[in-house]
C-alpha positions as CSV (number, residue, x, y, z in Angstrom):
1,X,-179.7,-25.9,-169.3
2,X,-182.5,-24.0,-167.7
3,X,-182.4,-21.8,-164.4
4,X,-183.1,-19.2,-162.7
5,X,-181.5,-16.3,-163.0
6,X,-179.2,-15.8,-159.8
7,X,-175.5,-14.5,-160.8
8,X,-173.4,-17.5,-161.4
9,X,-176.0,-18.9,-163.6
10,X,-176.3,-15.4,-165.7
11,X,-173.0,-16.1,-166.3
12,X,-172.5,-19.5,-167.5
13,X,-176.0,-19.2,-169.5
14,X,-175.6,-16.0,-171.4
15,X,-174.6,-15.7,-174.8
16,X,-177.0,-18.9,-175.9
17,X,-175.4,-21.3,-173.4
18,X,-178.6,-21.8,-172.0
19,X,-182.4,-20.1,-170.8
20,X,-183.0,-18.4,-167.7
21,X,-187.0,-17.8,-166.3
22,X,-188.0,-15.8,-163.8
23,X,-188.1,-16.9,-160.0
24,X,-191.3,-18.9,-159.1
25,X,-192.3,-19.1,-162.4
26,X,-192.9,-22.7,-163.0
27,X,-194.8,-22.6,-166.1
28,X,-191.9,-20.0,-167.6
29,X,-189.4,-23.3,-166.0
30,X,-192.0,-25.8,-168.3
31,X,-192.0,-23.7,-171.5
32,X,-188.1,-23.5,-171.4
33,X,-187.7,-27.3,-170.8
34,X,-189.9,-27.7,-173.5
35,X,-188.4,-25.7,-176.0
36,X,-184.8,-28.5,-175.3
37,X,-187.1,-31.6,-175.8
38,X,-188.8,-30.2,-178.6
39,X,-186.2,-28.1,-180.7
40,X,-183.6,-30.3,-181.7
41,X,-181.1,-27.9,-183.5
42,X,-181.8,-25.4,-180.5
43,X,-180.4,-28.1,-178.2
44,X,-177.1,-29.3,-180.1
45,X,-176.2,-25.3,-180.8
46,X,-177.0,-24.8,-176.7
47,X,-174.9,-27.9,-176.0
48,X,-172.0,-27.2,-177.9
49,X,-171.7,-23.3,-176.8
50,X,-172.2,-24.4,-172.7
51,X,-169.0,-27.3,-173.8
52,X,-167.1,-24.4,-175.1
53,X,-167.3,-22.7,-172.4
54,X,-166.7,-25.4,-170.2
55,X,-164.0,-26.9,-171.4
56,X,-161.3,-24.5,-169.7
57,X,-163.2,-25.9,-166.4
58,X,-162.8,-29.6,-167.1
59,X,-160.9,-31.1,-164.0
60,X,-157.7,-32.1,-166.0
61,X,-157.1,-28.7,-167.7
62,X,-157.7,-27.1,-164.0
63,X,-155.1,-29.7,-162.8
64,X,-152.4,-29.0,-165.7
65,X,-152.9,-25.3,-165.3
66,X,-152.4,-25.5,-161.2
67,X,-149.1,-27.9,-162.1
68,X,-148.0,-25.3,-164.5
69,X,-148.6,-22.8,-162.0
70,X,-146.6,-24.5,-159.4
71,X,-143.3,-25.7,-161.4
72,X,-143.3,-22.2,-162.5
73,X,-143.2,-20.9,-159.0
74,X,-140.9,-23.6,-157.6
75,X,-138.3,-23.3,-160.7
76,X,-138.6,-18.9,-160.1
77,X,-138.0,-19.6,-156.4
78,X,-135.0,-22.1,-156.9
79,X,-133.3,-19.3,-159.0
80,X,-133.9,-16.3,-157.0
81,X,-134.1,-17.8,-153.5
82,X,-131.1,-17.5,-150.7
83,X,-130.5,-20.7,-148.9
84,X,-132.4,-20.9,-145.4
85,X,-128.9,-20.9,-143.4
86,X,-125.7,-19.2,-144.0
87,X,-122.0,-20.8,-144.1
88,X,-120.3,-20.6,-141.1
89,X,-117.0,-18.7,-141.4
90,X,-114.1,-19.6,-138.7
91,X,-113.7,-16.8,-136.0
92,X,-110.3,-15.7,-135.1
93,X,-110.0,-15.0,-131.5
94,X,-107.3,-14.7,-129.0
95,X,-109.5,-14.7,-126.1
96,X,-109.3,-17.6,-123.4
97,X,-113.1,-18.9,-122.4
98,X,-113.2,-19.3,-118.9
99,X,-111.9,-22.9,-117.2
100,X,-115.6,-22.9,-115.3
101,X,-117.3,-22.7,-118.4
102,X,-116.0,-25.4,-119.9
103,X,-116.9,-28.6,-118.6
104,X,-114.3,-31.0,-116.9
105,X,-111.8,-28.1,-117.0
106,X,-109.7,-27.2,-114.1
């Protein structure tokens, strides 16, 4: 892979995972495209260190870490969580509620 170099792409290229030219340097952007076509064993080493470092980025290892993620917060909160209501506990009371507050009561 070729770019420029603007941060995410510093990143992703560095360590041999790819070439990065100078802004508005199209001849710089020619030379580096090149160098892929022409130098075979520069292309596979490139190609397998930008997989490498893919690979933790590939949909369904971002998908089984976000599922591990989530049955680990789900199981943590079903141990450690209080139930949403509380049990209601009979009252004991000898007071009389008023006959007007009680509907058809006389």
């Amino acid at each position: 892979m070729v770019s420029t170099p603007y941060l995410y792409a510093e990143e992703v290229l560095a360590n041999g995972r790819g070439l990065l030219v100078p802004f508005g340097q199209s001849d710089a952007m020619a030379v580096a495209t090149l160098r892929f076509l022409s130098d075979t064993a520069f292309q596979v080493e490139t190609r397998r260190k930008a997989y490498q470092y893919a690979k933790p980025m590939f949909w369904s290892n971002v998908g089984r870490e976000y599922l591990e993620f989530f049955e680990q917060v789900a199981s943590e909160n079903e141990t450690t969580r209080q139930p949403p209501y509380r049990k209601a506990v009979p009252v004991q009371s000898n007071r009389r509620i008023p006959s007007q507050l009680v509907p058809g009561a006389r």
